[in-house]
OpenMM code with the backbone's topology and positions (N, CA, C; nanometers):
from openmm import Vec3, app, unit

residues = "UNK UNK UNK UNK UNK UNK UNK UNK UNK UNK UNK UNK UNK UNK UNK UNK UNK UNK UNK UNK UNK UNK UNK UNK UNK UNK UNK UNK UNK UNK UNK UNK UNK UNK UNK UNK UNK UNK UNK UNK UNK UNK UNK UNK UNK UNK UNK UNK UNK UNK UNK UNK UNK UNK UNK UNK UNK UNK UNK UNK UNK UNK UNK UNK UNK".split()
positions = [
    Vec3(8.3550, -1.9638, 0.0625),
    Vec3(8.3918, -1.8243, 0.0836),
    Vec3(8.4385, -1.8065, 0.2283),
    Vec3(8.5245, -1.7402, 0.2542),
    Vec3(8.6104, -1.7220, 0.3874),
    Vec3(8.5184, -1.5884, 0.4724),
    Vec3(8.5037, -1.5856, 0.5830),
    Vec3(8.4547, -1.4937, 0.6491),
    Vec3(8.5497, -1.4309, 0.6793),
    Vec3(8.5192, -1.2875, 0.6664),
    Vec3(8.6345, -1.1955, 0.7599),
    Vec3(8.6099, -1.1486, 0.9195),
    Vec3(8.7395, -1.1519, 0.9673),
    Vec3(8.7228, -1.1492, 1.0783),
    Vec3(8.7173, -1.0067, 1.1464),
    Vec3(8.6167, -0.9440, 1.1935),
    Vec3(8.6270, -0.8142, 1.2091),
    Vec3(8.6880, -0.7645, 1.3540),
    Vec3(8.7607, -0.6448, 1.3646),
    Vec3(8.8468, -0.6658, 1.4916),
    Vec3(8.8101, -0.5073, 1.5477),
    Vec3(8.7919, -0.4593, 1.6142),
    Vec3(8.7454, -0.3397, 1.6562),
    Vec3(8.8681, -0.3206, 1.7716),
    Vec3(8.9234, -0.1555, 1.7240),
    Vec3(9.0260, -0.1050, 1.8004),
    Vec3(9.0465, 0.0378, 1.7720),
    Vec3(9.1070, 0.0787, 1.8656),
    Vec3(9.1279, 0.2608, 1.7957),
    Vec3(9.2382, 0.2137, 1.6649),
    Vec3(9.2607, 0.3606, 1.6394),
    Vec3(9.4037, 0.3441, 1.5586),
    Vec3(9.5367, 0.3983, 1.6509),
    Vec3(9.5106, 0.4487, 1.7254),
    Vec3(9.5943, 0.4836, 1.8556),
    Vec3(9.6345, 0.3821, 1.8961),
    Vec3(9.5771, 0.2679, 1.9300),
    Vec3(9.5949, 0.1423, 2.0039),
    Vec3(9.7030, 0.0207, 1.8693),
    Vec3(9.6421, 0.0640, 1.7462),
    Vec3(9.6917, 0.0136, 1.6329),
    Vec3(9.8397, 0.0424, 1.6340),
    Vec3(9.8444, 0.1930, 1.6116),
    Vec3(9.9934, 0.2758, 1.6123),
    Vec3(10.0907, 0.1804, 1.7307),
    Vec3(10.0361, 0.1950, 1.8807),
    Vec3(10.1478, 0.1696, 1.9508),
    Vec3(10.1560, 0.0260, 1.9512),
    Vec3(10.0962, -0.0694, 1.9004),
    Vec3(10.0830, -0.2003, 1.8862),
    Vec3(10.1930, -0.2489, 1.7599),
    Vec3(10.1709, -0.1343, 1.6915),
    Vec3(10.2974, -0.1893, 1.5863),
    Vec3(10.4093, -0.1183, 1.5528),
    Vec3(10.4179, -0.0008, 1.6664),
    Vec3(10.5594, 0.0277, 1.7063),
    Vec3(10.5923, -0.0220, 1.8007),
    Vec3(10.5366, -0.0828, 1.9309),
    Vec3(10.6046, -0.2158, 2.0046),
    Vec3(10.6492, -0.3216, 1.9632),
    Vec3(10.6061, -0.3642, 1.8046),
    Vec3(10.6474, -0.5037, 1.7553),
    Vec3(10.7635, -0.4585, 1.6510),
    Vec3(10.8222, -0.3173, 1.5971),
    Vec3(10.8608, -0.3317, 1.4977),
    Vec3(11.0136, -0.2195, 1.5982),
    Vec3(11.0030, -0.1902, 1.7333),
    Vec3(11.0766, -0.1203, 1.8026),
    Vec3(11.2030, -0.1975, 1.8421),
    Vec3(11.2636, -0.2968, 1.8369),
    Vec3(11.3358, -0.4081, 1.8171),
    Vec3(11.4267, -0.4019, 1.7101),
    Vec3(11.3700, -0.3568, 1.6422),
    Vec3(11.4815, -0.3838, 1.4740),
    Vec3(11.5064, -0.2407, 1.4482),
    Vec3(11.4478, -0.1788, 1.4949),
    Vec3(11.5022, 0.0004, 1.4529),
    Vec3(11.6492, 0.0439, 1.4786),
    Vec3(11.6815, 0.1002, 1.4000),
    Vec3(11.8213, 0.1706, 1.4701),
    Vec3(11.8359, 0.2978, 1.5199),
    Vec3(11.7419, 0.3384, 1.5125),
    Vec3(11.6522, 0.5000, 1.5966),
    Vec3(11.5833, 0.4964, 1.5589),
    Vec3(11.5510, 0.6475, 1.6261),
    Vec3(11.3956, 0.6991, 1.5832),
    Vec3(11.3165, 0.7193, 1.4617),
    Vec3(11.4457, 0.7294, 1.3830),
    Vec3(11.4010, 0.7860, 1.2408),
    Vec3(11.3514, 0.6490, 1.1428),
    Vec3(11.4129, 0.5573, 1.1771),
    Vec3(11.3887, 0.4340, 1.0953),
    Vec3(11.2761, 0.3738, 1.1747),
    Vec3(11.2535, 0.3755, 1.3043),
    Vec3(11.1014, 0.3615, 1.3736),
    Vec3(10.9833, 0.4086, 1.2986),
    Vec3(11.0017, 0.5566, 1.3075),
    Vec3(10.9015, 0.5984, 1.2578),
    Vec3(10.8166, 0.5763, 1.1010),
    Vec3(10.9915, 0.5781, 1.0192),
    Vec3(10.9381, 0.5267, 0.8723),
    Vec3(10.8856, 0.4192, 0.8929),
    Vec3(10.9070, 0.2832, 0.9339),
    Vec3(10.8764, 0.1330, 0.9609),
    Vec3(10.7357, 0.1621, 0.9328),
    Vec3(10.7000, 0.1681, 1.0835),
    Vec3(10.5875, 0.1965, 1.1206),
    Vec3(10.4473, 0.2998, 1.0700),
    Vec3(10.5303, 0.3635, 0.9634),
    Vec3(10.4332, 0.4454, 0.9086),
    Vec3(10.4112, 0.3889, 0.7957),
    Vec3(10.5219, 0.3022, 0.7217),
    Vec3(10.4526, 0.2241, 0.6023),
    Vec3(10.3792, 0.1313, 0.6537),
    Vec3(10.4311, 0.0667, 0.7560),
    Vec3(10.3365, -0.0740, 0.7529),
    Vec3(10.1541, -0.0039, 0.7832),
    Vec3(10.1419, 0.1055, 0.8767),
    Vec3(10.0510, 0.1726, 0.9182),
    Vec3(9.9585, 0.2009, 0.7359),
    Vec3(10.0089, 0.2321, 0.6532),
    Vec3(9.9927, 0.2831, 0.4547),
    Vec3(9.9144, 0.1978, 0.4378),
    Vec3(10.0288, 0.0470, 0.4190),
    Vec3(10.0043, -0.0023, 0.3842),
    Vec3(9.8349, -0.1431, 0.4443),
    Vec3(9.8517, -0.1251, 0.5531),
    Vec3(9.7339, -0.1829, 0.6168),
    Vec3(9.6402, -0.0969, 0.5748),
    Vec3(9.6244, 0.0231, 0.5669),
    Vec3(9.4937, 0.0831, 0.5540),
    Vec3(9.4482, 0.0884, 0.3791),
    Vec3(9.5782, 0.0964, 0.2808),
    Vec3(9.5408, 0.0966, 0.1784),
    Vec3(9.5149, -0.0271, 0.1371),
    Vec3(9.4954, -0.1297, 0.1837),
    Vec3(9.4418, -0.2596, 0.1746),
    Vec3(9.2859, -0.2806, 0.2162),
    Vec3(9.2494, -0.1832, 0.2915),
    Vec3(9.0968, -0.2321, 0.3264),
    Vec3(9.0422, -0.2454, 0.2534),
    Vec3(8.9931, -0.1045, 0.1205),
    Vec3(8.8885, -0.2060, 0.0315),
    Vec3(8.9298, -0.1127, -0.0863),
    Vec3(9.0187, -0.0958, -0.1398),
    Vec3(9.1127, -0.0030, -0.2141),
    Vec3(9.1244, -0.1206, -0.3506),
    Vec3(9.0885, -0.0807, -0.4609),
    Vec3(9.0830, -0.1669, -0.5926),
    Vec3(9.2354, -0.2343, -0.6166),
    Vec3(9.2570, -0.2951, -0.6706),
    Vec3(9.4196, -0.3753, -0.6311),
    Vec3(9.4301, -0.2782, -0.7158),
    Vec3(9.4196, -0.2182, -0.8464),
    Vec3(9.5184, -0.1183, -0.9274),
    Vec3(9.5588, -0.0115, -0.7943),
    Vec3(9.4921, 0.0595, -0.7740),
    Vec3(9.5189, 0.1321, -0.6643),
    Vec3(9.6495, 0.0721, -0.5365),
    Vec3(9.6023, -0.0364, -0.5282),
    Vec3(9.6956, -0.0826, -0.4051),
    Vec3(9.8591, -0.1080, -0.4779),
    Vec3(9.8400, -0.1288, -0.5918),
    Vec3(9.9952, -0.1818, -0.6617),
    Vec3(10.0986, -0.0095, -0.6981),
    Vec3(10.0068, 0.0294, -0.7275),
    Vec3(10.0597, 0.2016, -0.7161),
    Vec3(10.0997, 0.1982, -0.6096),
    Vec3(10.0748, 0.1897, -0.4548),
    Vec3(10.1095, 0.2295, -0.3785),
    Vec3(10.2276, 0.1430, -0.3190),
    Vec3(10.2243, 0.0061, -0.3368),
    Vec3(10.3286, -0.0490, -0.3458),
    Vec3(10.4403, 0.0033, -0.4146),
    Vec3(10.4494, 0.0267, -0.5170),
    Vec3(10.5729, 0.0579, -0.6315),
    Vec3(10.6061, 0.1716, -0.5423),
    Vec3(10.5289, 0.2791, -0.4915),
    Vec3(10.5616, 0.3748, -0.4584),
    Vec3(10.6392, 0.3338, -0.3230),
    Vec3(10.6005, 0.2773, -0.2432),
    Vec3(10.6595, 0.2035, -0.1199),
    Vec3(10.8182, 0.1517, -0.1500),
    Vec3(10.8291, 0.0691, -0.2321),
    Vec3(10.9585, -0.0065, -0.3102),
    Vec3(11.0260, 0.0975, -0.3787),
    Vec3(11.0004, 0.1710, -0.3823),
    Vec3(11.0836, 0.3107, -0.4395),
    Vec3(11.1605, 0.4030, -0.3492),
    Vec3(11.0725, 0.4303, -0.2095),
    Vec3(11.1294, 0.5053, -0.1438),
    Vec3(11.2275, 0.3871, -0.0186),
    Vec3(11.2413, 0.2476, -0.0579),
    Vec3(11.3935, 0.1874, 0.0211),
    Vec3(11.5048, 0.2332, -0.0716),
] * unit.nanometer
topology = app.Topology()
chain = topology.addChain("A")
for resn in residues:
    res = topology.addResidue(resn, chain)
    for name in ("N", "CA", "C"):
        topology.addAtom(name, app.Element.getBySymbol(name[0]), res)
C-alpha cells in the first residue's frame, strides 16, 4: 500500500502557484483564469470524492472546451 504524502499549504499559496505555472501558455486573462480554475476543480474534486462523482465532473469539464 502506498503512503500519501501529505503537504500543508494555504489555498492562496495553491492559487498563485498554479497560475505562475500555467501563466506562460495563456493568451490573456480570460483563458488564465479558466485554466487555472479548472485545474484548481479539478484537484479538489479529487480529494476524497467517490470516482462516480469525479467522472461527472470530468464530462462536465470536457464539455465546456
Amino acid at each position: 500500500m502506498q503512503k500519501r504524502k501529505v503537504v500543508r499549504t494555504t489555498l492562496g499559496d495553491l492559487i498563485v502557484s498554479v497560475t505562475d505555472e500555467v501563466r506562460p501558455f495563456a493568451r490573456d486573462p480570460w483563458s488564465l483564469y479558466r485554466a487555472v480554475s479548472w485545474i484548481l476543480s479539478d484537484l479538489l474534486a479529487h480529494q476524497e470524492t467517490p470516482k462516480r462523482l469525479r467522472q461527472k465532473h470530468l464530462r462536465g469539464f470536457a464539455n465546456a472546451l
